[in-house]
N, C-alpha and C positions, 0 to 999 in steps of 0.2 A: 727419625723424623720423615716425615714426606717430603719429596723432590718431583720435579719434574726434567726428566731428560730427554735429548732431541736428536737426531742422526736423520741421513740423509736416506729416501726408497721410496725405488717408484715414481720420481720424476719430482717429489715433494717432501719435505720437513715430518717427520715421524715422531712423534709424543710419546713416551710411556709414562707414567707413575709408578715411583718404586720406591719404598722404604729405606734409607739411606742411615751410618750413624749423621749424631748431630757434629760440625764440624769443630776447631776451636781455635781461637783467635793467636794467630801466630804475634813475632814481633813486628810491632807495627801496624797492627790491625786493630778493628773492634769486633765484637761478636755481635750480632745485632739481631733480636726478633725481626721478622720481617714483618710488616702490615698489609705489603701494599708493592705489587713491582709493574713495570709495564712493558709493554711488547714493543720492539724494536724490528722492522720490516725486514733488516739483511740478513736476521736471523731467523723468519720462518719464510721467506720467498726461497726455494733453490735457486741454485744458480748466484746468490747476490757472495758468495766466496768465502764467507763465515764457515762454512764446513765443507770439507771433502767430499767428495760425493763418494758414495760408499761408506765411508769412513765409521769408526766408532762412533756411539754413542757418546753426548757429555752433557753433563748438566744445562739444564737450561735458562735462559735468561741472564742480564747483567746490568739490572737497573733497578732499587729495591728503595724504601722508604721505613723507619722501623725504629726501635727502641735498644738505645745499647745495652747488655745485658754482660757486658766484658769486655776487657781491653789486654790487648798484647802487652810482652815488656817494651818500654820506651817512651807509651805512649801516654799523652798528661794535657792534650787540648779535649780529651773529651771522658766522660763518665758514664757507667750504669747509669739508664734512667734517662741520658741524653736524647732526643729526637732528632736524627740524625736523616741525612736522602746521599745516596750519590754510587757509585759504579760498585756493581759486587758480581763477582764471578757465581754462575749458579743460582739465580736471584730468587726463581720460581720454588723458592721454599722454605720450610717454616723458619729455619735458622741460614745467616750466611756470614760471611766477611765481608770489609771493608779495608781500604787501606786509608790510616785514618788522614793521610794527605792528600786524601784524593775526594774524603768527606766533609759534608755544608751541615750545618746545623740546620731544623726547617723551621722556615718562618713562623714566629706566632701566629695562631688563626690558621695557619696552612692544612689544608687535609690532609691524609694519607695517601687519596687518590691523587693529588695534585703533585705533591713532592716525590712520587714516585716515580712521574714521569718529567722531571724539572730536571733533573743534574745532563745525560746525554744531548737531550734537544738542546738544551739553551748552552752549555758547552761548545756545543758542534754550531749554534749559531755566534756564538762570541766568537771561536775559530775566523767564520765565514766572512761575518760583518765589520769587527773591531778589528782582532789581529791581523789579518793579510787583507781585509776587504778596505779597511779604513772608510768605514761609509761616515759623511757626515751631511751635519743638517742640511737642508735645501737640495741634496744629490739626489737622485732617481737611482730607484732599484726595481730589478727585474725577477720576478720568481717563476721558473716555470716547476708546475707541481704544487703551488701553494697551499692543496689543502692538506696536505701531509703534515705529519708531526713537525718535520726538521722546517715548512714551509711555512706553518702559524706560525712558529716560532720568531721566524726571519721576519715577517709581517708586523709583530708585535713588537719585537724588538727595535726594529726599521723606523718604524711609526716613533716612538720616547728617545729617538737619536732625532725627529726631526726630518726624515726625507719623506720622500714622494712613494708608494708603492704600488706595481704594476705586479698583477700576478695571472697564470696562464692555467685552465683546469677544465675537462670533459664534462665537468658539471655545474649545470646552469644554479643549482639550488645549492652548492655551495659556495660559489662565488657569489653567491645574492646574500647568506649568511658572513662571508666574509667582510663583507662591504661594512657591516657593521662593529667590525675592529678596527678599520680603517681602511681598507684595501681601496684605492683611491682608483682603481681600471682594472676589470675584467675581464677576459679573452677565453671564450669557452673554443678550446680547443686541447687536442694530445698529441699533434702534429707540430711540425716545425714552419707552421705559414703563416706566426702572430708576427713578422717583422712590421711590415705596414700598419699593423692597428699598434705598434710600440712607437714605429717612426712619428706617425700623425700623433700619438699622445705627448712625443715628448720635444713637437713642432719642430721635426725630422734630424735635431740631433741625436737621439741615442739616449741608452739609459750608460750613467756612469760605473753601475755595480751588474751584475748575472749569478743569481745562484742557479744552477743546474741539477735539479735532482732525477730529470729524469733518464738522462743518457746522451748516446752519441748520435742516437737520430737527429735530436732537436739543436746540436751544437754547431752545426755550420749556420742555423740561424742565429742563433746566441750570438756568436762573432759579427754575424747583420746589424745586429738588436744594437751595438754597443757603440755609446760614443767615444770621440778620441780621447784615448789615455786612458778609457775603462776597462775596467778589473772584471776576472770571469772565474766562478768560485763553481768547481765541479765538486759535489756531493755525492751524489747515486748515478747509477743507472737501473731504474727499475725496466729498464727497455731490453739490456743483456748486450747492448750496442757499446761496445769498448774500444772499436777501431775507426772514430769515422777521421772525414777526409778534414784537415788543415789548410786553410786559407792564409800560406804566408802572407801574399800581400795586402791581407786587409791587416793580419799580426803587425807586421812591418811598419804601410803607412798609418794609421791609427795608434801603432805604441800599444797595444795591448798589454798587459797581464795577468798571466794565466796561471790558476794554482790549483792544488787540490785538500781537501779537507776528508783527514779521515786520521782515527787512532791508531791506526793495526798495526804500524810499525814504531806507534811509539815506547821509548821507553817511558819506564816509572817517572823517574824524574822531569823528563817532559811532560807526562802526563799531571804532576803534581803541580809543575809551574804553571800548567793550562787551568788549573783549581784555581789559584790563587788571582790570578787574572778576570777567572772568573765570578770569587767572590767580591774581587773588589772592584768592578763594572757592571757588572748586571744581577748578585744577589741583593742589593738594596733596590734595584727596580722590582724584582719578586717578593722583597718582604714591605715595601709599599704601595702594594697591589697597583702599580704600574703596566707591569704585568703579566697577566691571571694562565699557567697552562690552563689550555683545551682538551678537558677530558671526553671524551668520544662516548666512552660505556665501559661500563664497569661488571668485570666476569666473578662468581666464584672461584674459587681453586680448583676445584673438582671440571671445569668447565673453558678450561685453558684451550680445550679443541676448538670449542664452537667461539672463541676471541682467534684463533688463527683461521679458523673458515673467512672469518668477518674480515680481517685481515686480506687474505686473497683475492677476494672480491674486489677490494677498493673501495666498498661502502663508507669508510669512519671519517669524519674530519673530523682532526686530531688526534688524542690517543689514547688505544684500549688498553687498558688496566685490569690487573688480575691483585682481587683481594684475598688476604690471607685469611683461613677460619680464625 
């Protein structure tokens, strides 16, 4: 079968195509056609810690949407034929696994394109906003980065909980199209000097939540931004800024808390109990078009280069999807 595999050269993310066999669904897995997978930033930016630099080659992608075509032994929530989305090692190709505790069934009416890019984002936003963040209605939330994948997400999500959302981005024409999912205040900026225009919105106490995708440039604003007792959910750093400086005494007198969101050192099992949490919080807001991912553009297979060009750049609001022939 066709694969697409990825390693580190030359300061950037390296693609080959190469003929692989087809894999086959151990215990606990399903085998799954793929349809439909989509690109996740940590894994074609360098630098974002997804792979070694230098390092081997390995399969690429881990986010696929598809038809099960086989089931491991053990396995009995799901069937050949099922329509199935959720985390698969190696996604970017025609056959992968699943583990089937870690798989959603897709919504009736759902695309291919859409559910391909549903299980990461809105996992990594259930993480952010429910689990540790505890956003609830009437709170103010802070997104710097918003037109990112993990960004709409927190937006949409943000918005069917009920709060307020303030979101920070270099581009003027995305935040004027976000406005129209809700984004309640927009801050055309990539710097860390939106405190004033968060403070004056939020008639100078503070926003109660902070997702953080862009790094450690912007986080001693973040900790500005926050009202007392607010919660600050670090994502990314698409900046490569990992050390900045710590303001105990605003930590201190404000009561801050601080977390981070990210899979990499989870096990299965935590990873299985973060499904379930998420099937039963936020997959009935996607299967009642609550709401809808933002598909960005949609690549052929053959074509996976020029979706990480586009990637690089920072062009997409939302997310590029690569379809299967």
């Amino acid at each position: 079968m066709k694969s697409w595999w990825i390693q580190t050269g030359a300061g950037r993310m390296l693609l080959e195509q190469r003929e692989v066999p087809a894999p086959q669904a151990q215990p606990g897995q399903l085998l799954v056609r793929i349809r439909a997978a989509a690109l996740n930033r940590g894994e074609f930016i360098a630098g974002h810690g997804l792979h070694a630099a230098g390092g081997p080659a390995k399969p690429a992608g881990f986010e696929a949407a598809g038809e099960v075509i086989g089931v491991g032994e053990g396995v009995t929530a799901f069937a050949p034929g099922d329509r199935v989305m959720g985390r698969c090692d190696g996604a970017f190709a025609e056959m992968g696994c699943m583990a089937a505790g870690e798989a959603h069934p897709v919504p009736a009416g759902m695309p291919w394109e859409q559910a391909a890019c549903t299980t990461v984002v809105y996992s990594t936003v259930h993480d952010m906003l429910i689990a540790q963040g505890r956003l609830e209605a009437g709170e103010c939330l802070l997104v710097t980065g918003v037109s990112s994948g993990v960004g709409v997400g927190a937006l949409q999500v943000a918005k069917a909980l009920g709060a307020r959302v303030i979101g920070t981005s270099g581009s003027a024409s995305k935040l004027a199209r976000l406005r129209s999912l809700g984004l309640d205040v927009g801050i055309e900026t990539r710097r860390g000097d939106f405190v004033p225009a968060v403070l004056e919105a939020t008639g100078g106490q503070g926003v109660d939540l902070v997702v953080n995708n862009v790094g450690g440039s912007v986080f001693p604003a973040c900790l500005q931004a926050m009202a007392f007792g607010g919660r600050l959910a670090t994502v990314g750093y698409i900046d490569g800024m990992v050390n900045p400086e710590l303001d105990l005494m605003a930590l201190h007198k404000k009561r801050l808390v601080l977390f981070g969101v990210s899979a990499k050192l989870r096990t299965l099992q935590h990873r299985e109990a973060a499904a379930r949490a998420f099937a039963r919080d936020l997959l009935p807001l996607l299967a009642d078009g609550r709401v809808v991912p933002l598909v960005d553009e949609v690549f052929p297979f053959d074509r996976l280069p020029d979706a990480q060009r586009r990637m690089e750049r920072g062009e997409a609001l939302g997310k590029l999807v690569l379809q299967m022939d």
